[in-house]
The first five atom37 places (N, CA, C, CB, O) and aatype in JSON, in Angstrom:
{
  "aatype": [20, 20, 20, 20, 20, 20, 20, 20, 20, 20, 20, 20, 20, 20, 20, 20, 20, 20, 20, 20, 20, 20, 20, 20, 20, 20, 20, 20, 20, 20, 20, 20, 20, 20, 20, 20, 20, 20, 20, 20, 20, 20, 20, 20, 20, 20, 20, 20, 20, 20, 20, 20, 20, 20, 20, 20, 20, 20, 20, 20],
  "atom_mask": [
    [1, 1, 1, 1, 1],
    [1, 1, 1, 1, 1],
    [1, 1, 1, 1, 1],
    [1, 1, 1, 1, 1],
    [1, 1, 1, 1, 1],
    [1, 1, 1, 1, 1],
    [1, 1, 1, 1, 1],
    [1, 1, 1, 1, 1],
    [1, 1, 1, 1, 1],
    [1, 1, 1, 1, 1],
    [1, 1, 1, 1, 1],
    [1, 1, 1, 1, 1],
    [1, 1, 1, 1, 1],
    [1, 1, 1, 1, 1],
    [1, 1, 1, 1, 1],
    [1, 1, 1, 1, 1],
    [1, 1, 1, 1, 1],
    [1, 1, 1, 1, 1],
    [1, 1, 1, 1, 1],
    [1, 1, 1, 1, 1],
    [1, 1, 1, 1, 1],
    [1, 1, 1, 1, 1],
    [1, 1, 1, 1, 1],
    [1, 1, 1, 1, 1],
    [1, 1, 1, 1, 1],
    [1, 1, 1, 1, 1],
    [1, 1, 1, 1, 1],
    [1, 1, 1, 1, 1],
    [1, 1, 1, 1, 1],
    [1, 1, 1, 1, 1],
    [1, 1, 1, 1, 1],
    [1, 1, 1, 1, 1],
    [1, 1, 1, 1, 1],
    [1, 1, 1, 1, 1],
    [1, 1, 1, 1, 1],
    [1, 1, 1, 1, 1],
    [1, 1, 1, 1, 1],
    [1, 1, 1, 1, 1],
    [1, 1, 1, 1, 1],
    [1, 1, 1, 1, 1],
    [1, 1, 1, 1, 1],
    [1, 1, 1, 1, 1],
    [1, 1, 1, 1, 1],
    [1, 1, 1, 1, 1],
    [1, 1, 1, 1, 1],
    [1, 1, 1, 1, 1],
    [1, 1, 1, 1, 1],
    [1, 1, 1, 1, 1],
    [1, 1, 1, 1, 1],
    [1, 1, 1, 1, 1],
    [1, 1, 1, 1, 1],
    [1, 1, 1, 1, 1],
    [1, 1, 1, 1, 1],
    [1, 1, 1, 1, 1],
    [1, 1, 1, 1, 1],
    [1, 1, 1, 1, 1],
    [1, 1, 1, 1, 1],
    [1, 1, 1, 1, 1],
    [1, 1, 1, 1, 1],
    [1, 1, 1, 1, 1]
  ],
  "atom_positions": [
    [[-9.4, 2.15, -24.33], [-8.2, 2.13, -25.13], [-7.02, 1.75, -24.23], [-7.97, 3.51, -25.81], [-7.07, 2.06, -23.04]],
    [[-5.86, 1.02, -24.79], [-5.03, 0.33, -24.22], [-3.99, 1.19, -24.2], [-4.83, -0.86, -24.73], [-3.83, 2.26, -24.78]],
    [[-3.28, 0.57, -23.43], [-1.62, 1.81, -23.77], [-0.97, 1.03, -24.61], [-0.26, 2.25, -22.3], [-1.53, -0.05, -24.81]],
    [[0.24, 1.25, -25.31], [0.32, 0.85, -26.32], [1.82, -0.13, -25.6], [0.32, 2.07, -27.59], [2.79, 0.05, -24.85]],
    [[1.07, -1.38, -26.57], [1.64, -2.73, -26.1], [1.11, -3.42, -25.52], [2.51, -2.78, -25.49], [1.75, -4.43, -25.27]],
    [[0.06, -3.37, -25.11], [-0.91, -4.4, -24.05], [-2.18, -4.59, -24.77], [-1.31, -3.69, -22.39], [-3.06, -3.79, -25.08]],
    [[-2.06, -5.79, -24.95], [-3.22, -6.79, -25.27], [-4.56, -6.76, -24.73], [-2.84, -7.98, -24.95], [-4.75, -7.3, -23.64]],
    [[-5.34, -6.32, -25.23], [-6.67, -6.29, -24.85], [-7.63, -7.61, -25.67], [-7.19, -4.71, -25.22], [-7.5, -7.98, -26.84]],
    [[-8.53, -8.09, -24.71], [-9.35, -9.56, -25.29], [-10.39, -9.05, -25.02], [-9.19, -11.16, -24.63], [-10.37, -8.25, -24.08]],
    [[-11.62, -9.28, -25.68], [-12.92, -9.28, -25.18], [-13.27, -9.82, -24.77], [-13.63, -9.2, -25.53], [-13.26, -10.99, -25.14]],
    [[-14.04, -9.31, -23.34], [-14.66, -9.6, -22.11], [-15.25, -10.77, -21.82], [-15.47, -8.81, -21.9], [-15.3, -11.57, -22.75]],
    [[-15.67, -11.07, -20.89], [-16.42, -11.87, -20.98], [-17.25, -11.85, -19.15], [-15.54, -13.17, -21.63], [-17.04, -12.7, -18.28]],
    [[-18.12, -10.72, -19.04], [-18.34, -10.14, -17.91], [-18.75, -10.94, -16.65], [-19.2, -9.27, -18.2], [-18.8, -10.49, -15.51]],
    [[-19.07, -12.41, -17.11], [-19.83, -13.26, -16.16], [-18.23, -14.29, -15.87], [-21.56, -14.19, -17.01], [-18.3, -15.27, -15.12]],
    [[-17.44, -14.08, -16.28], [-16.16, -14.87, -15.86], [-15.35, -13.68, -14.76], [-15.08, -15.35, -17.48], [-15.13, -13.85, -13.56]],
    [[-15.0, -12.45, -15.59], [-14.23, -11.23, -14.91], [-14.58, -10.69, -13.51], [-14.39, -10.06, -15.76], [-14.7, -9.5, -13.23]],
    [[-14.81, -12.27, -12.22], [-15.54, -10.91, -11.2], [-14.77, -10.34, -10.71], [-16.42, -11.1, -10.04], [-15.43, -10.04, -9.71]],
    [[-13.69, -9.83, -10.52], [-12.62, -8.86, -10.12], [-13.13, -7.51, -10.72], [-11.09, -9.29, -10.69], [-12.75, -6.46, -10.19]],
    [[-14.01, -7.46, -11.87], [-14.35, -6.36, -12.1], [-15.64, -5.83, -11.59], [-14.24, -6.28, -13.23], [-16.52, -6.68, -11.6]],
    [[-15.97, -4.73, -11.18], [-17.82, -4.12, -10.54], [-17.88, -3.47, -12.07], [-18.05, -2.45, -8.67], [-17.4, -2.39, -11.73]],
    [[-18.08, -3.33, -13.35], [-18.82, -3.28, -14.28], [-19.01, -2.23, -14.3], [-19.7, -3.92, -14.34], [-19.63, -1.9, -15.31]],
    [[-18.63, -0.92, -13.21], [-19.37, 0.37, -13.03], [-18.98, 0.36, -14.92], [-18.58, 1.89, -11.61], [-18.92, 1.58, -14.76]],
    [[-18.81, 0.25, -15.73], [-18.27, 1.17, -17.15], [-19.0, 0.38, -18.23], [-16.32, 1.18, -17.53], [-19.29, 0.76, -19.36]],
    [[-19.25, -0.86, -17.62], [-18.84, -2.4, -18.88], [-20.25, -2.03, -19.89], [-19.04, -4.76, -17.86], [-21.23, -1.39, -19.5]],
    [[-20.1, -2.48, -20.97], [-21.01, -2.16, -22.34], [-22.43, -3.01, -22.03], [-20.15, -2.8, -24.0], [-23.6, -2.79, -22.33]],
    [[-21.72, -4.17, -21.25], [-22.67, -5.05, -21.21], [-23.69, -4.85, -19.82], [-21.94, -6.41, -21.3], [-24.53, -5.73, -19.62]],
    [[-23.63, -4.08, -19.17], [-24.43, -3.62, -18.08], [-25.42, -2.18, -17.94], [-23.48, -3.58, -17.14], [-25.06, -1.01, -17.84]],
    [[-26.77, -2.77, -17.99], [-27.51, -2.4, -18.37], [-27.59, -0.96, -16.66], [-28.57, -3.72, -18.91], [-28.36, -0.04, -16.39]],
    [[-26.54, -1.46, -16.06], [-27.04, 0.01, -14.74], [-25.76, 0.63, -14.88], [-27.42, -0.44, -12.64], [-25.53, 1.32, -13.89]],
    [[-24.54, 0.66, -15.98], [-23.88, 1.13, -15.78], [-24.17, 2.62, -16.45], [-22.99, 0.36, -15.96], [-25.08, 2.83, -17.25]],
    [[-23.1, 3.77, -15.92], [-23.66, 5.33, -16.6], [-23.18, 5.24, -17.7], [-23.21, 6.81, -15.99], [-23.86, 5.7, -18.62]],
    [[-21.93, 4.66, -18.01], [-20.56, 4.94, -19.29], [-20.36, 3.54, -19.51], [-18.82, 5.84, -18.74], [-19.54, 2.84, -18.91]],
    [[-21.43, 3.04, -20.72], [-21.11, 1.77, -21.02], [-20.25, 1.74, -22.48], [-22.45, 0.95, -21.03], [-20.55, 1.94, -23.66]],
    [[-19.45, 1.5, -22.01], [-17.87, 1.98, -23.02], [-16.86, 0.79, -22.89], [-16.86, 3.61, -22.28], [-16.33, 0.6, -23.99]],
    [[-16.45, 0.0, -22.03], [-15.71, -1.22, -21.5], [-15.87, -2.37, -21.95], [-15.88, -1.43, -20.34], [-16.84, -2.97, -21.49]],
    [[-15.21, -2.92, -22.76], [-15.54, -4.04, -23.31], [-14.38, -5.09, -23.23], [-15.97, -3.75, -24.64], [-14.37, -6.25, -23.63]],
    [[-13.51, -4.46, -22.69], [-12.0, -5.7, -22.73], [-11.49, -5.7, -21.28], [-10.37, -5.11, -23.9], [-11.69, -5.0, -20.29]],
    [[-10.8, -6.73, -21.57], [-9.42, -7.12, -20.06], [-8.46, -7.35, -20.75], [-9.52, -8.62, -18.87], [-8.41, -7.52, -21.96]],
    [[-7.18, -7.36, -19.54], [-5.88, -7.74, -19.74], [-5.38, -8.76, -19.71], [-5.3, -7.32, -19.2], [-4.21, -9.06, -19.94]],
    [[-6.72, -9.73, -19.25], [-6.44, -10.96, -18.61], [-7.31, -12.23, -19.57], [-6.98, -10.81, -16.9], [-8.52, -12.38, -19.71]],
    [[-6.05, -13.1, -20.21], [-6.86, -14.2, -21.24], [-7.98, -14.83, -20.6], [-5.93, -15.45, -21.75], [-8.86, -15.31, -21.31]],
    [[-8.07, -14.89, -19.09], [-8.67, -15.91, -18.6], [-9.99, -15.75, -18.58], [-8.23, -16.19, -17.5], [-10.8, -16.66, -18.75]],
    [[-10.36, -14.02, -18.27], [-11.62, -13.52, -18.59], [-12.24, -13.3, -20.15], [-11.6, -12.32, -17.95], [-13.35, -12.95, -20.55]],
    [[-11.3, -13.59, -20.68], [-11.76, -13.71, -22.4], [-13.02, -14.26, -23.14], [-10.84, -14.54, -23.03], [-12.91, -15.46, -22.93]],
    [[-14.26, -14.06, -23.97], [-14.99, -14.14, -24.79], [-14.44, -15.5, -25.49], [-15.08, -12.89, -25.48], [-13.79, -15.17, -26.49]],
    [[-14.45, -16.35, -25.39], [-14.18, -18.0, -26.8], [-14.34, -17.28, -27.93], [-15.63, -19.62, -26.95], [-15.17, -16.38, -28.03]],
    [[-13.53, -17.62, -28.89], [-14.27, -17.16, -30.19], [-15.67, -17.94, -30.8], [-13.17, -17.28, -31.32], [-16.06, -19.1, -30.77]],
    [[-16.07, -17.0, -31.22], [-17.61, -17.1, -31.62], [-18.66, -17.05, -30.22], [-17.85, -18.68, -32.48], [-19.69, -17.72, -30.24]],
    [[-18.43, -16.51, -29.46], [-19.14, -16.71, -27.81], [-19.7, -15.1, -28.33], [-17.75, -16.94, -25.84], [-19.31, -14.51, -29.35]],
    [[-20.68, -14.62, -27.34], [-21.01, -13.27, -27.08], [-21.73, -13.4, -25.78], [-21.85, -12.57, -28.21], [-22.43, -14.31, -25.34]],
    [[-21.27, -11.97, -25.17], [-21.74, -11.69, -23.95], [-23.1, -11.18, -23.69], [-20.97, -10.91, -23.49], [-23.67, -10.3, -24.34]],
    [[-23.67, -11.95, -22.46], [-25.24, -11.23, -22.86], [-25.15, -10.25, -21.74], [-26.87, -12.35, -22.76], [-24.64, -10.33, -20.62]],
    [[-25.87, -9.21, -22.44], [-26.18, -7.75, -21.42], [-27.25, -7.88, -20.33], [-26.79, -6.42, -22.36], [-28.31, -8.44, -20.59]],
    [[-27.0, -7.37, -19.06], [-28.02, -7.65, -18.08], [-27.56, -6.48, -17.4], [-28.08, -9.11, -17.26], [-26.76, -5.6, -17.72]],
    [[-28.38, -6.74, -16.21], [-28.14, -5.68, -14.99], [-27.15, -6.36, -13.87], [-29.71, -5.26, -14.2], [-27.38, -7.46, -13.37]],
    [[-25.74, -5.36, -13.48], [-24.88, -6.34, -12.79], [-24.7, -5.08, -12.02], [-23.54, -7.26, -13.54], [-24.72, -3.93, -12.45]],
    [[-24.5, -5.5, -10.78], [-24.79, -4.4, -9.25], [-23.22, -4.83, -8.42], [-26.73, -5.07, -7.9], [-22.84, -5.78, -7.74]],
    [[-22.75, -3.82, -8.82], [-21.25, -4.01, -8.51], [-21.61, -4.11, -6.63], [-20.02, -2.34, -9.23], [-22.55, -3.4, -6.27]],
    [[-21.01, -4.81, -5.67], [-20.84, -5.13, -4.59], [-20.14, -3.84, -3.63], [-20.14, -6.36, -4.75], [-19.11, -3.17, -3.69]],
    [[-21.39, -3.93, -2.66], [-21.05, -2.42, -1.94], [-19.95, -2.54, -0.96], [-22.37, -1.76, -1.07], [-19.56, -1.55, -0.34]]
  ]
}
């Protein structure tokens, strides 16, 4: 959930690598897969696109 006023887009997890996924919906090793947006258009979902779920191993 966003704070209020800020734009949230859906994800698009294989563009966003600034993010380690520990949360993201779409990651099959995460504990709390709950995360589905950014703040950032650039990591954005196209419309009509969907993200495919895999296993993504955030960088130690």
């Amino acid at each position: 959930m966003a704070a209020p006023g800020v734009k949230l887009y859906e994800c698009n997890p294989d563009l966003n690598t600034g993010c380690n996924k520990s949360a993201c919906k779409y990651n099959t090793n995460a504990i709390e897969r709950e995360c589905h947006g950014t703040t950032k258009k650039e990591f954005a979902l196209k419309i009509g696109q969907t993200a495919e779920t895999k296993n993504y191993t955030p960088p130690v």
